[in-house]
C-alpha positions in Angstrom: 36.8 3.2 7.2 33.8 1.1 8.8 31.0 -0.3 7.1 27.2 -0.2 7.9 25.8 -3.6 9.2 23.4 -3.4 6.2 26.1 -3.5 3.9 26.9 -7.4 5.1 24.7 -9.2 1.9 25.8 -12.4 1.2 27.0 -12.5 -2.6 25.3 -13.3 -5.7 26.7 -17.0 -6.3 25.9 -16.7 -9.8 27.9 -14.1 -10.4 31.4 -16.0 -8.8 30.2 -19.0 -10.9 30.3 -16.3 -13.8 33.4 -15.1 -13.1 35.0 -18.5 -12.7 33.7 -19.3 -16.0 35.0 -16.4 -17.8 38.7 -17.6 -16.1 38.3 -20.6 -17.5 37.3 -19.3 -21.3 40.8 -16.5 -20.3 42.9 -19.7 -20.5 41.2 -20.8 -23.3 39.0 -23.1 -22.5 35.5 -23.8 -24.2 32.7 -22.9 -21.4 28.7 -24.0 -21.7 27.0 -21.5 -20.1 23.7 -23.0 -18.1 24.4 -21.1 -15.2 23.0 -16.9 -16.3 19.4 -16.8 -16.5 20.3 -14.6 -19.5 18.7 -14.6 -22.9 21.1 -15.6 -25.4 19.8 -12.9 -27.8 20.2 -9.5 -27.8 17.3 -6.4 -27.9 14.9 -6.9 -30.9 16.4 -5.3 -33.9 12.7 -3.2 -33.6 14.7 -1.5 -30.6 18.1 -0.7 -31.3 16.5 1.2 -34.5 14.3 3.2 -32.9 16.8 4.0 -30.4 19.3 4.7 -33.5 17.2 6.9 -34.8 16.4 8.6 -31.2 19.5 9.5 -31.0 20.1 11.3 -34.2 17.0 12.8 -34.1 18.5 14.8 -30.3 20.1 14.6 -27.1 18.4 12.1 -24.6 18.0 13.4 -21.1 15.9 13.2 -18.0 12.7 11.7 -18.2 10.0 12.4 -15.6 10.3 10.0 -12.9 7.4 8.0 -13.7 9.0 7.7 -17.3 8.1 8.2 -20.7 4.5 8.4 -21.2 4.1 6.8 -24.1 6.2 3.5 -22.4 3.6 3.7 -19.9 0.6 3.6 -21.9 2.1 0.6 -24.5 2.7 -1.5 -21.1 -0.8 -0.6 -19.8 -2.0 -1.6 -22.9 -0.3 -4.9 -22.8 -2.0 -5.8 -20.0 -5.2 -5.5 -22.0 -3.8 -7.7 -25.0 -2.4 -10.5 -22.7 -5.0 -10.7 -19.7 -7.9 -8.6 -20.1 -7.2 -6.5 -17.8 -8.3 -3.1 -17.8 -5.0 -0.8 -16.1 -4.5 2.7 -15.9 -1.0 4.1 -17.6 -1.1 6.3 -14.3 -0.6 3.2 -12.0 2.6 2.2 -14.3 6.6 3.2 -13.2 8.8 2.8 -15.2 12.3 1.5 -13.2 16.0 0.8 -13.5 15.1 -2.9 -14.1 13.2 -4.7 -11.9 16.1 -4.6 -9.1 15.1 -0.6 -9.3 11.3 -2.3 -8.8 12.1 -4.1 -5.4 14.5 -1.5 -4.1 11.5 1.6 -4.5 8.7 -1.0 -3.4 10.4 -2.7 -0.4 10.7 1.2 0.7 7.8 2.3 0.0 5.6 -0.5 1.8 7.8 -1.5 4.8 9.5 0.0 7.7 12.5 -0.5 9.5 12.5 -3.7 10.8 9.5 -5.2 9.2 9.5 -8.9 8.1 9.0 -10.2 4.5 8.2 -13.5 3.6 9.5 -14.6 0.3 9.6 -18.8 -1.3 12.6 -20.8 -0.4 13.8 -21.4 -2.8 13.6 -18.2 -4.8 15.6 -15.0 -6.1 18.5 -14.4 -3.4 18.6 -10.9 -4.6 14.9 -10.5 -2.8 16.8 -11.5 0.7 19.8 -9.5 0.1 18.0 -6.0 -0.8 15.3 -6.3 2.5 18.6 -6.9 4.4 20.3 -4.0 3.4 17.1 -2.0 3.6 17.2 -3.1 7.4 14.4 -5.4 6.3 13.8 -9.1 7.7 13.3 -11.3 5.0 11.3 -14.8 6.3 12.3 -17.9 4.4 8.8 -19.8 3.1 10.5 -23.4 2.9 8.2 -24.5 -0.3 7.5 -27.9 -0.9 7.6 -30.2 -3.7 3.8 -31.2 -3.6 3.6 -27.5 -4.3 5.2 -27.1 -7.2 8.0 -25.5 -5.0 5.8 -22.2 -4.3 4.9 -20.7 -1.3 0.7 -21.6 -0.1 -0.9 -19.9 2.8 -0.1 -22.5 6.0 3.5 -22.1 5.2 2.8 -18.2 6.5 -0.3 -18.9 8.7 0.8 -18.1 12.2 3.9 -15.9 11.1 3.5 -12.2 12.0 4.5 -10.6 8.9 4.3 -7.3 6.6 4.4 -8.2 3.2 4.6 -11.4 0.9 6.9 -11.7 -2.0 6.2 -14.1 -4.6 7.3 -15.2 -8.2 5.3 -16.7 -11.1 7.1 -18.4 -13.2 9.7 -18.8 -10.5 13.1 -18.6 -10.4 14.7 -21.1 -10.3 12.4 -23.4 -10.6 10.3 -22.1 -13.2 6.7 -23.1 -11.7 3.9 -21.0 -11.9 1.0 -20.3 -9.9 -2.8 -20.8 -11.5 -5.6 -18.3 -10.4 -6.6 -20.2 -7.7 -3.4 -20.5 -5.9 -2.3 -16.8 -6.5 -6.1 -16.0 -5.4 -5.4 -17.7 -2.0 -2.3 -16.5 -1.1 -3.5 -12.5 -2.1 -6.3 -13.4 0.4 -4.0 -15.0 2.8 -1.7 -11.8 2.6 -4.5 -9.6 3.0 -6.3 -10.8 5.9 -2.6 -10.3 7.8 -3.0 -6.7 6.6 0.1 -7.3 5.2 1.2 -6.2 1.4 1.3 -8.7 -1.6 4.1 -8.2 -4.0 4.6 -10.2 -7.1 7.3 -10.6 -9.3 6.2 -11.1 -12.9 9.8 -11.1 -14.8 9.0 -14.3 -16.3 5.7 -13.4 -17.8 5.8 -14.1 -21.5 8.2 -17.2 -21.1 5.4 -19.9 -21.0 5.0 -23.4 -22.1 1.3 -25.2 -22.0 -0.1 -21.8 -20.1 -0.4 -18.6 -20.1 1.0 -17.1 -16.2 -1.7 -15.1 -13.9 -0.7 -11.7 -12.8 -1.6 -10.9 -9.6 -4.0 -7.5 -11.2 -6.6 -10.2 -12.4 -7.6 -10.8 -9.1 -6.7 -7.7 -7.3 -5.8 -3.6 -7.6 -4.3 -4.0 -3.8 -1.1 -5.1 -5.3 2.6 -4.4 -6.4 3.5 -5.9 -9.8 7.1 -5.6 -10.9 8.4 -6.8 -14.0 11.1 -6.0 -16.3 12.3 -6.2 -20.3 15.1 -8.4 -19.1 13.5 -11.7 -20.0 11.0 -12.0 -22.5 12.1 -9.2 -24.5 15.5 -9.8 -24.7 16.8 -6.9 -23.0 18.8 -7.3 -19.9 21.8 -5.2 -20.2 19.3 -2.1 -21.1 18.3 -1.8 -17.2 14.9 -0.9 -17.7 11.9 -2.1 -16.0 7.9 -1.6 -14.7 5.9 -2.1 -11.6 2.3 -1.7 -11.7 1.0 0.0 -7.7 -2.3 0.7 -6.7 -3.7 4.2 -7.2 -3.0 5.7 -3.6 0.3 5.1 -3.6 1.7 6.2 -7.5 2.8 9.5 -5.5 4.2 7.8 -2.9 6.5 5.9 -5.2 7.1 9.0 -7.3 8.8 11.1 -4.6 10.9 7.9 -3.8 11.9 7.4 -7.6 12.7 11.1 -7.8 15.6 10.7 -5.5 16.9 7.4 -5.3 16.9 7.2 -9.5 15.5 10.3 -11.0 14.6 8.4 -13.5 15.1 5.4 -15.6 17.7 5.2 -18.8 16.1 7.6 -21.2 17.6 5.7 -23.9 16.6 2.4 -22.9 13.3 3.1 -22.6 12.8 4.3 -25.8 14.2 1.2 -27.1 12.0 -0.7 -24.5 8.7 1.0 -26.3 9.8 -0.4 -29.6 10.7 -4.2 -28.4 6.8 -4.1 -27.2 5.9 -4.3 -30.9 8.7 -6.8 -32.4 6.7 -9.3 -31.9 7.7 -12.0 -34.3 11.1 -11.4 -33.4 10.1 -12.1 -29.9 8.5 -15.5 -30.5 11.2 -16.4 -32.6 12.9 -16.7 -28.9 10.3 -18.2 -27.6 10.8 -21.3 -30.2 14.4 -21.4 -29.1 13.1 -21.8 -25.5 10.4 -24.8 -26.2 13.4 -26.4 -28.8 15.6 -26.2 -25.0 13.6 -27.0 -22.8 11.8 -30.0 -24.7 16.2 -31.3 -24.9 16.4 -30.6 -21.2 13.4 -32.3 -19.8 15.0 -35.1 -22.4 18.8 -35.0 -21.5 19.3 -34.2 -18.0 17.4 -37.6 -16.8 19.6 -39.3 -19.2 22.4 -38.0 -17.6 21.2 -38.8 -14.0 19.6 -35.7 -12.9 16.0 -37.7 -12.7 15.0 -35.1 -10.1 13.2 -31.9 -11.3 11.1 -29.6 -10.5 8.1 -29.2 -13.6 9.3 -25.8 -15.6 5.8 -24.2 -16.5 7.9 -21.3 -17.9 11.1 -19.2 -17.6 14.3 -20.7 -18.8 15.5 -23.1 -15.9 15.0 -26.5 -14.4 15.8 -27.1 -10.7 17.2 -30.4 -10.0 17.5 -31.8 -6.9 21.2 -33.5 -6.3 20.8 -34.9 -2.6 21.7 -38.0 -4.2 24.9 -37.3 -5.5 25.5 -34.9 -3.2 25.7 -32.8 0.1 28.0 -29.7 -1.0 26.0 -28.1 -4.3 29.0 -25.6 -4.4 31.6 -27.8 -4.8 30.0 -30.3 -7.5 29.1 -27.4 -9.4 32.4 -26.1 -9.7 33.4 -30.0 -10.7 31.1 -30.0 -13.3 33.0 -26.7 -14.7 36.3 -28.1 -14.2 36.0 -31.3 -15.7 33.0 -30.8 -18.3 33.5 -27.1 -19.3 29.6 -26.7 -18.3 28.7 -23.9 -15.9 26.0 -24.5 -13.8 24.6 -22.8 -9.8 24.3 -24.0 -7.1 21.1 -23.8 -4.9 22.5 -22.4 -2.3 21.7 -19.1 -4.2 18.1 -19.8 -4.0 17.5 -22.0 -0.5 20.1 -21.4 2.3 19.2 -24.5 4.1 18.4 -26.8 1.7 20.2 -25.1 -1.5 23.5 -27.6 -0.8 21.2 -30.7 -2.1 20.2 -28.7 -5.6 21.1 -27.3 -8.7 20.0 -25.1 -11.6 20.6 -25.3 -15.3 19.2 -22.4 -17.8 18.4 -22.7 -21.3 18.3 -19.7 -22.4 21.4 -19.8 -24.9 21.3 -20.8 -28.3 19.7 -24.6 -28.8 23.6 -25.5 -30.2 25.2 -24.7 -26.6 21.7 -26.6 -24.7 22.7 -30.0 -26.8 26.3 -30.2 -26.3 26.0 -28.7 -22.7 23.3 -31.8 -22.1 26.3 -34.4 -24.0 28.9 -32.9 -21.6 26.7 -33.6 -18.7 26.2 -37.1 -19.9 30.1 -37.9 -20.2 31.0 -36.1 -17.0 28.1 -38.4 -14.8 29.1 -41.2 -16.8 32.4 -41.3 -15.9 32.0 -40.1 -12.2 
């Protein structure tokens, strides 16, 4: 039976670096896992009782497409508490993660064959979706003297639709202040072209808070997601944040690629909202991890790395011990049990020269994944 010529995304390397690790821990050996941006904790306890008590309490079924409104007001609120800004529950959409995010924006704001500039490197998944959505996705090659993040010459005499952008970035972790994100809205809007950014990270900072985008502007999509900072990735729920005008537009869409999102997760994800000493009890884990990282991976000879502002990674580049990512990566599995990814997820042309490590696991894992490094480089 054929295939569509959409259907040809390239795979999620992650996920084969994944499943070679779970192989490995099959036959019984021990596996450090630095290569899932996941959190190494679950949904706040806050959650899993409300949900508990949801469930005894009725059946759960289909929300309205928009989801529960209740959800939508707590996250609107948020955006009062953490930025001062002043958003309307109506603008707010509740999504099947933030994947369900891109997939409804990318279709709602571009047509078939449309070109979308997005930050090399950056979240493959972004380049896979617009291609299967018959989209072009434009690779931003960022530089290093821009905190790897995309700035408005990189897209200055490109002819595009739309600009994708993360803050803190995966996987580099970088963030943009206000005066960067300010440039490239302006940038984006003077092309007529629509300014998405992704905001998953938001709550994982170090030394400052991140910007969203709706500080500066309402002509904007926002997406973000309970994945990351509240601990709740396998619940599939999400937000994006649209301008006024187009909350219908999205709405039809929503109705009949989704119909909605997990009623049951978001009813755990209005709960997490308000665990929040449970939630910066993660966040200690993360500075404890990253303060070892930025410590122990020079030590072991990864001296180049990109300046983590927040998320749970640190991008290394490798060009000096190598030219095939891929294959070291999976050496560093085999012979020191630590799982780590490739670039080549992140940058196609320049992703065989890096690497990313998370930190998100448990501070235990980060300090004898950083020893294991340290052996295996050591006896290279």
């Amino acid at each position: 039976m054929k295939t569509s010529r959409r259907s040809a995304v390239d795979p999620f390397i992650v996920m084969d670096v994944m499943e070679a690790a779970r192989a490995a821990e099959d036959a019984g050996r021990h596996i450090i896992h630095m290569e899932v941006g996941q959190p190494g904790t679950g949904a706040p306890r806050g959650a899993t009782d409300a949900l508990a008590r949801a469930m005894n309490e009725g059946p759960l079924g289909y929300t309205v497409a928009l989801g529960l409104p209740a959800l939508r007001a707590r996250i609107a609120r948020m955006y009062g508490e953490w930025y001062n800004v002043d958003l309307d529950p109506a603008r707010v959409v509740i999504t099947s993660g933030s994947s369900g995010g891109f997939i409804l924006g990318f279709t709602a704001l571009f047509d078939t064959g449309d070109r979308v500039a997005i930050g090399a490197p950056g979240y493959p998944s972004y380049r896979q979706i617009l291609r299967a959505l018959d989209l072009q996705a434009v690779d931003l090659p960022t530089a290093a003297a821009n905190r790897y993040q995309p700035v408005p010459a990189d897209f200055a005499e490109m002819d595009i639709a739309g600009l994708m952008v993360a803050s803190p970035a995966n996987p580099t972790g970088t963030m943009l202040d206000h005066a960067a994100m300010g440039a490239l809205i302006d940038a984006t809007h003077a092309k007529g072209a629509s300014f998405i950014s992704d905001e998953i990270y938001h709550g994982i900072e170090y030394e400052a808070k991140a910007v969203t985008a709706l500080e500066l502007t309402d002509e904007a999509y926002v997406i973000n997601s309970f994945s990351k900072y509240f601990s709740m990735t396998g619940w599939r729920v999400g937000w994006m944040v649209v301008p006024q005008d187009h909350v219908r537009v999205v709405e039809r869409l929503a109705q009949n690629m989704f119909i909605c999102a997990p009623h049951a997760a978001q009813v755990a994800a209005l709960a997490a909202m308000d665990c929040e000493d449970e939630l910066q009890a993660n966040m200690d884990v993360y500075r404890a991890n990253r303060a070892l990282m930025l410590e122990g991976l020079p030590k072991a000879g990864f001296t180049n790395i990109a300046p983590p502002d927040g998320a749970f990674y640190v991008y290394a580049d490798v060009s000096d011990l190598t030219d095939d990512s891929r294959a070291f990566a999976a050496e560093i599995l085999e012979r020191a049990g630590v799982a780590v990814t490739p670039g080549l997820d992140f940058d196609p042309l320049r992703g065989r020269h890096t690497l990313r490590f998370s930190y998100a696991r448990a501070t235990a894992d980060i300090a004898e994944g950083l020893e294991r490094l340290k052996a295996f480089m050591n006896a290279r």
